[in-house]
C-alpha distance (Angstrom), angle and dihedral (degrees) to the residues before:
residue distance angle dihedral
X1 . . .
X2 3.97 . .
X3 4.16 133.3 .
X4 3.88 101.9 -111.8
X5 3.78 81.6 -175.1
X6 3.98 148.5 22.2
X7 3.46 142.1 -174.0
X8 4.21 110.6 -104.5
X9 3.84 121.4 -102.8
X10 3.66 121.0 -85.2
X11 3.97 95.2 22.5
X12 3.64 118.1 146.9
X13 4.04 128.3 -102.5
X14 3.47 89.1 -137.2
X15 4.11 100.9 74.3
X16 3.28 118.8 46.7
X17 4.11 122.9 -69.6
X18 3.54 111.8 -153.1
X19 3.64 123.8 -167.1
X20 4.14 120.1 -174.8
X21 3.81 114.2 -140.0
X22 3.41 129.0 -173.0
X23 3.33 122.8 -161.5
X24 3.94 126.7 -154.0
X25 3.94 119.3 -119.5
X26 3.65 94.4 -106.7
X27 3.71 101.2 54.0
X28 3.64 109.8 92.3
X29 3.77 95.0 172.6
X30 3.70 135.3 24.6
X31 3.40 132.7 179.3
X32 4.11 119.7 -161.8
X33 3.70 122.2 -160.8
X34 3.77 118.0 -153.1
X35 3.89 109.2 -136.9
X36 3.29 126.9 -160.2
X37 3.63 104.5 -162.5
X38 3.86 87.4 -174.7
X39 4.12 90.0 70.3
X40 3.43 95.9 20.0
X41 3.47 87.9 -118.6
X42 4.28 139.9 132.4
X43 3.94 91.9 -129.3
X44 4.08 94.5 -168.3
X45 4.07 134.0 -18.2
X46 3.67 127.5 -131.9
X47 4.00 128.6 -158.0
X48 3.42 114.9 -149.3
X49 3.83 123.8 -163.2
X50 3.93 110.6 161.9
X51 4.13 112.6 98.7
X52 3.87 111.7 -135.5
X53 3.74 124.2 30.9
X54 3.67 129.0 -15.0
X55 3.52 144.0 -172.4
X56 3.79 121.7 -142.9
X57 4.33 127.7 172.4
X58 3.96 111.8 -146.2
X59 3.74 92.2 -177.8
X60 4.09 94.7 90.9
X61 4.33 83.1 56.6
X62 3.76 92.9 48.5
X63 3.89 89.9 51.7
X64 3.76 95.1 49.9
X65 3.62 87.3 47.4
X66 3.89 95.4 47.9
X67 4.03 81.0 45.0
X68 3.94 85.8 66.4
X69 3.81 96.0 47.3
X70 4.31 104.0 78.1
X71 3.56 127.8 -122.4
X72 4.14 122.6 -75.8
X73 3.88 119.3 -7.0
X74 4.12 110.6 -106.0
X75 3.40 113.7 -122.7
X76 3.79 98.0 -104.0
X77 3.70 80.8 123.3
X78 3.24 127.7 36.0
X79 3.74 101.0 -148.4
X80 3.82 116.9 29.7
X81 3.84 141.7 163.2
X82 3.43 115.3 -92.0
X83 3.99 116.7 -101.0
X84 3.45 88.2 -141.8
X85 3.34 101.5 50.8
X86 3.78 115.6 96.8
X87 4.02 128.6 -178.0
X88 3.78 106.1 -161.5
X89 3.39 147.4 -173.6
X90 4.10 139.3 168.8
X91 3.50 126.4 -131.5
X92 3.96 130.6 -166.4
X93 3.55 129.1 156.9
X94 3.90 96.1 -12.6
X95 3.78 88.1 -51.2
X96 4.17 110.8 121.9
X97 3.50 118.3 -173.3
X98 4.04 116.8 -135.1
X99 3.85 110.0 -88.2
X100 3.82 128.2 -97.3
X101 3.59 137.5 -167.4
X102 3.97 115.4 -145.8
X103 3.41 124.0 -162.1
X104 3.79 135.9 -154.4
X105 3.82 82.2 -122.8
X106 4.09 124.1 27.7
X107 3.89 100.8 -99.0
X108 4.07 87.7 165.5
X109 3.72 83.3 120.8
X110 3.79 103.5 42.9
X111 3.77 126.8 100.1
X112 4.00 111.7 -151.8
X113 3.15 114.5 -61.1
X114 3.59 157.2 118.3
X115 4.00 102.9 -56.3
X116 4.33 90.4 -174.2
X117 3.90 113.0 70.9
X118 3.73 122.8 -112.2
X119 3.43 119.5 -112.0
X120 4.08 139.9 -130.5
X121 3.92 117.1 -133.2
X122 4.21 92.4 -12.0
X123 3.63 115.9 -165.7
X124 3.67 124.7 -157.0
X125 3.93 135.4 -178.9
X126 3.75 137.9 -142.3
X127 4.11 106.5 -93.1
X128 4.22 92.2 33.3
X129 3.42 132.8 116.6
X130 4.21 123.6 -115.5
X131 4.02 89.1 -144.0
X132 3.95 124.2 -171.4
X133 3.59 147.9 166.0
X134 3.78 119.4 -145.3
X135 4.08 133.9 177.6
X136 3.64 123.3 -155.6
X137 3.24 145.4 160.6
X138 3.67 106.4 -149.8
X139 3.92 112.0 -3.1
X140 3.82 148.8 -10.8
X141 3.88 121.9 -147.4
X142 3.52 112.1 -163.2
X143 4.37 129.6 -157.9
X144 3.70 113.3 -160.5
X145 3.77 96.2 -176.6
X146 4.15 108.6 -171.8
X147 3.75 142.0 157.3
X148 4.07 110.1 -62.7
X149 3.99 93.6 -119.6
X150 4.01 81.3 45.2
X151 3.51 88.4 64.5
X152 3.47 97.8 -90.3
X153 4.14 126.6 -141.0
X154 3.51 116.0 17.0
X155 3.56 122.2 -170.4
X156 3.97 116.5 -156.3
X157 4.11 121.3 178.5
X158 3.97 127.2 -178.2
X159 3.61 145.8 -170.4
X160 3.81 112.6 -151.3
X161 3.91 104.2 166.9
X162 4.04 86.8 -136.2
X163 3.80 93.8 -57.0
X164 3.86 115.1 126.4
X165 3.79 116.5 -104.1
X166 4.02 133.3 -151.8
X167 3.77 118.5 -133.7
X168 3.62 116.6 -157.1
X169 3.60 114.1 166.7
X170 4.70 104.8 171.3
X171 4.17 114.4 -146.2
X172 3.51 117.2 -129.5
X173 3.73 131.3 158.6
X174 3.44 102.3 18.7
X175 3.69 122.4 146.5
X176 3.48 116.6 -122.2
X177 3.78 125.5 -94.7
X178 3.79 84.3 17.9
X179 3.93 121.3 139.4
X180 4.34 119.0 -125.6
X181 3.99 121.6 -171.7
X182 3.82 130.6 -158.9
X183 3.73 117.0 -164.0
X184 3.18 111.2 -163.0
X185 3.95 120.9 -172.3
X186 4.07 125.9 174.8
X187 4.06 121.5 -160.6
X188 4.21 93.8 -5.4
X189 3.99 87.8 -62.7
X190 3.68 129.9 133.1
X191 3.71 120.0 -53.6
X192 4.03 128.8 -105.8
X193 3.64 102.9 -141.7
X194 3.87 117.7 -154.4
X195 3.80 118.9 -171.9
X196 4.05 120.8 -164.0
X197 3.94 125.0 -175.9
X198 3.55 100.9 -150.7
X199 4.28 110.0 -131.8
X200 3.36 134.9 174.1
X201 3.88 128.4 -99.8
X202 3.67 143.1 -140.5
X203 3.78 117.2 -121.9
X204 3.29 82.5 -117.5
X205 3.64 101.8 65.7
X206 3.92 122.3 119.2
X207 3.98 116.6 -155.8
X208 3.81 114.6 -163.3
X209 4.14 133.2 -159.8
X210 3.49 121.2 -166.6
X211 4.37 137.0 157.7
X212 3.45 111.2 -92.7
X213 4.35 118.8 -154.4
X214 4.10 86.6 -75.9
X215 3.71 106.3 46.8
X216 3.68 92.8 -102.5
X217 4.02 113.3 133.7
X218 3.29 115.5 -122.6
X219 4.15 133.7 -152.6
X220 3.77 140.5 -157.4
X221 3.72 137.2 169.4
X222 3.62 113.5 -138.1
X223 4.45 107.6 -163.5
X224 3.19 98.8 -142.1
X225 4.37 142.9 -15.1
X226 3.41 108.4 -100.6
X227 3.93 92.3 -149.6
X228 3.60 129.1 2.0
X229 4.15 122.2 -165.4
X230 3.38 124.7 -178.8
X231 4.33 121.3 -154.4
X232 3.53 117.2 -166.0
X233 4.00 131.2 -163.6
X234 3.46 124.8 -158.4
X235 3.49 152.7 158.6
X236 4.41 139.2 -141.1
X237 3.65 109.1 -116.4
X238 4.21 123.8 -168.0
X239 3.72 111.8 -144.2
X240 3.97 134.4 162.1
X241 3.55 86.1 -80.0
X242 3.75 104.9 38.6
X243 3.27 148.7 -77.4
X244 4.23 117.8 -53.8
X245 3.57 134.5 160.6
X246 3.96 124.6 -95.7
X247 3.61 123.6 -159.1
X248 3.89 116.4 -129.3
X249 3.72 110.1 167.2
X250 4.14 130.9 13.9
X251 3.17 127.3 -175.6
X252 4.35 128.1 -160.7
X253 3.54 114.1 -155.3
X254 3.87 112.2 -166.5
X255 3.89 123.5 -173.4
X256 3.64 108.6 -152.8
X257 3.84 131.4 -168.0
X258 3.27 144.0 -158.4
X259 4.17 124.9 -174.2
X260 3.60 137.6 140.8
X261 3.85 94.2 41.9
X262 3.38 130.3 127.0
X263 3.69 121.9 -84.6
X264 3.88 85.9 -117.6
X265 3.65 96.7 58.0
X266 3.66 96.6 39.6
X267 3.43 91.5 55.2
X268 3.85 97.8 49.2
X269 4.29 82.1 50.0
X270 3.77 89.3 58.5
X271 3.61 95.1 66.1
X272 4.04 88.9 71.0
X273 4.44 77.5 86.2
X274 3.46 87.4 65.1
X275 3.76 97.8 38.6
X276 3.75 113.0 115.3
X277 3.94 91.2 -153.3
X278 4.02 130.8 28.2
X279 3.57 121.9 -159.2
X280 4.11 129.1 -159.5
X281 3.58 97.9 -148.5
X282 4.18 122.4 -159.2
X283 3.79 106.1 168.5
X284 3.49 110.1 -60.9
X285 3.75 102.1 -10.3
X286 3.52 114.0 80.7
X287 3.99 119.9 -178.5
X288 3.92 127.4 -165.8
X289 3.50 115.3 -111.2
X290 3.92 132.1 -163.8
X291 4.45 108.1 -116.0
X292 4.03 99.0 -142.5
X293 3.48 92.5 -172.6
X294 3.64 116.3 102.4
X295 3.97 100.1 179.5
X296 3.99 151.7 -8.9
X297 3.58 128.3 -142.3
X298 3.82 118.5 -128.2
X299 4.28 123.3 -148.1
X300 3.51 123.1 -103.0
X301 3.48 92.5 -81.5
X302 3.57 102.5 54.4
X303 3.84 101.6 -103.5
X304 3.38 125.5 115.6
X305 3.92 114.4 -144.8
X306 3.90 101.9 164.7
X307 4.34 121.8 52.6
X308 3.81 116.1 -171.5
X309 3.05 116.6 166.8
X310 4.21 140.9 155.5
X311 3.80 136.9 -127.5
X312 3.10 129.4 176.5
X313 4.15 130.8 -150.1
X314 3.68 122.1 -146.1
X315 3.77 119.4 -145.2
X316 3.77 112.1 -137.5
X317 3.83 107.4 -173.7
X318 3.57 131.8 -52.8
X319 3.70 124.7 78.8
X320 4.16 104.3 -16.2
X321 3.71 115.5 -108.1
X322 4.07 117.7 -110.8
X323 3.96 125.5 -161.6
């Protein structure tokens, strides 16, 4: 067998990547692992029975495996390969196709670089999470410049072997009002500076992440939920002692707004409608959420000054979740 065709390098798992086998006229079964050389790991296995060529789409077995793989990385690490990154080949027969990286987003065209956008007059808080995505081909250096009795300059340097990497670098012990930098630099190019004022937070608050056009994750700080409701499913169960009610679903409903920002930032918050994941970040643990919000209306001259917007948490077990 051989691969007349493959999909190009850097394409994303989520369309369709179609790889043309042919088969020789004495092979009356094939089976195809999918190896991700990234994990180390077959991912899925195909049989093929059909002599001549054949088409076959290994973006359903990438999903299921990215599925498997959690939400956001914790910041254990403060530079890690992406979990949705995956460098794969097939192999049949002592045939390997060529190696490609896919992408959550198609970054075929993209030079190394920062994928997540930089951001005017960012604020961060005590407890969250510094979170970017960065492409390169060779190496990322990264500057976490901080408050001496914060622990000051850190240094950070990675290899990434052109796979896309996560930075996620957590705040804590920062006075108030005081100013952190990352420097960010990919392949020994120029620098992408971000600036955050560090400020304090209600309890209240609700930071987001979502995947903006790129692949780059993206993070804002909402003060407060505007509304909060709370729907709760349950069931009467008869027991020794009785009958009493057991909860078997809740779900949180949180309204959340955003006004008064700058056009900028507003704008770069609007791309959470064309996220294909949301996350509810609280430090390190970040959970999907569901975006319920299917729209916003913009003024009569095409700006949009006011974001509201719902999202709703699920509760999966464990003590229920209350408003």
């Amino acid at each position: 067998m051989n691969f007349k065709t493959i999909p190009k390098n850097g394409a994303s798992w989520r369309e369709p990547l179609i790889y043309e086998v042919e088969l020789a006229e004495d092979e009356q079964q094939v089976e195809v692992d999918i190896y991700d050389q990234i994990t180390q790991r077959v991912i899925g296995r195909l049989r093929l029975y059909a002599n001549g060529p054949t088409e076959v789409d290994i973006a359903p077995y990438i999903r299921s495996a990215v599925a498997g793989t959690g939400a956001l990385p914790d910041s254990t690490s403060a530079i890690t390969i992406s979990k949705d990154a995956f460098m794969i080949k097939l192999r049949a027969n002592g045939e390997t196709s060529q190696q490609r990286l896919y992408f959550r987003e198609d970054i075929s065209n993209r030079s190394s670089q920062l994928l997540s956008s930089k951001v005017e007059g960012a604020t961060i808080a005590n407890g969250e999470v510094v979170r970017l995505t960065v492409y390169a081909a060779e190496i990322i250096t990264l500057t976490f410049l901080q408050p001496a009795n914060a622990g000051g300059v850190k240094n950070y340097t990675f290899y990434t072997q052109g796979i896309p990497c996560e930075i996620a670098v957590p705040i804590s012990n920062v006075g108030i009002g005081e100013n952190l930098v990352v420097r960010v630099r990919c392949d020994g190019g120029e620098s992408v500076v971000h600036n955050f004022k560090v400020v304090r937070r209600e309890e209240s608050a609700c930071r987001l992440a979502w995947v903006n056009a790129y692949g780059g994750v993206e993070c804002h700080t909402f003060p407060q939920s505007v509304q909060r409701h709370l729907t709760v499913k349950s069931e009467e169960v008869e027991s020794e002692l009785g009958w009493y009610r057991r909860v078997v679903e809740s779900r949180l409903l949180r309204r959340l707004l955003l006004h008064g920002a700058m056009q900028s930032e507003i704008d770069r918050v609007l791309g959470i409608f064309l996220s294909p994941v949301v996350y509810l970040c609280d430090g390190d643990e970040a959970q999907q959420v569901r975006l319920l919000t299917d729209g916003v209306t913009f003024d009569e001259h095409g700006k949009l000054r006011r974001l509201e917007f719902d999202i709703e948490e699920v509760w999966k077990g464990g003590v229920p979740q209350c408003a």
